[in-house]
N, C-alpha and C positions, 0 to 999 in steps of 0.2 A: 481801229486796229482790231485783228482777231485775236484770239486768246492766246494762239501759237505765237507770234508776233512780243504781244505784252510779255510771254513766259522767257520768250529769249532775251527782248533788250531785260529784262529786270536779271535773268542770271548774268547779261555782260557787265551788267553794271557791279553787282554784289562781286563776283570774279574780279573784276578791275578794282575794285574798294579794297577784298582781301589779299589780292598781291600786294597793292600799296601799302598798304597797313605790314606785309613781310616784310617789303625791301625797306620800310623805316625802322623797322625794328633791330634788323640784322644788318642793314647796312656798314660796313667797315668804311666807309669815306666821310669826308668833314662835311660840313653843311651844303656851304657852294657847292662844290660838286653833286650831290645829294639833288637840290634845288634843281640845277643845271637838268641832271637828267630825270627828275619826277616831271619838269617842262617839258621836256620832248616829251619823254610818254603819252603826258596831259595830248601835248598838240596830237600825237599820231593816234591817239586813242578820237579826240576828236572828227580827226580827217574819218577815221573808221568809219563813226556814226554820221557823220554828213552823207559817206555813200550808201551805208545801211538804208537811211533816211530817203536819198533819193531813187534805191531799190525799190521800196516798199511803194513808194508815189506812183512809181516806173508800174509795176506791179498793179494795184488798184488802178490804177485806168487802163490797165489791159484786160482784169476782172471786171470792170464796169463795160466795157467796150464788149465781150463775152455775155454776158448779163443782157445788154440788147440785142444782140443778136440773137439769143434764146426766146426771148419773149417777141422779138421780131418770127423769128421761124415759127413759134406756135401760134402766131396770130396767122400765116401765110395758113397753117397744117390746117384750121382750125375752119379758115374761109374755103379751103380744098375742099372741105370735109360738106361743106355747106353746101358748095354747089354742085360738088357728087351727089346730096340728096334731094334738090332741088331738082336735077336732071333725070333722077328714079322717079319723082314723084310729075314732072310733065310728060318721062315716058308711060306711064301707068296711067294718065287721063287721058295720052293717046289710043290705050290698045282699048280704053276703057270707052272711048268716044267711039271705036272702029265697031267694035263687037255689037254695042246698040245700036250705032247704022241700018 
């Protein structure tokens, strides 16, 4: 994971810790209740980062998939380049071969 990545999940998590930590404190309901619903949270907080999680997957194999394709294009630029000089350098033994004729 990039740095940007690690900076978010660790504020969602600390944000998620400090809400909880409110709603126990100040809560006006009895326990159960209380329970009841720090469980949904839990779960919908959950569900959250499962799709964060398969964001980020989704994400890195389209940065990896990009990644080859870069290094694919500069290997094509790079034999372009090659055989542009290749083609200077037989036309140049031609005029070079014609002249001493």
């Amino acid at each position: 994971m990039d740095k940007y990545t690690k900076g978010f999940l660790l504020g969602m998590f600390t944000g998620a810790a400090i809400g909880t930590i409110t709603a126990l404190l100040l809560a006006p309901e009895d326990g159960k209740t209380l329970r009841n619903r720090l469980s949904y949270r839990l779960g919908t907080l959950m569900d959250e980062l499962n799709e964060i999680q398969e964001k980020i997957t989704d994400r890195k194999a389209v940065i990896g998939n990009n990644e080859a394709k870069l290094k694919g294009d500069k290997v094509v630029a790079e034999a372009q380049k090659r055989a542009e000089d290749l083609i200077r350098e037989a036309e140049e033994l031609i005029k070079a071969m014609e002249t001493t004729a």
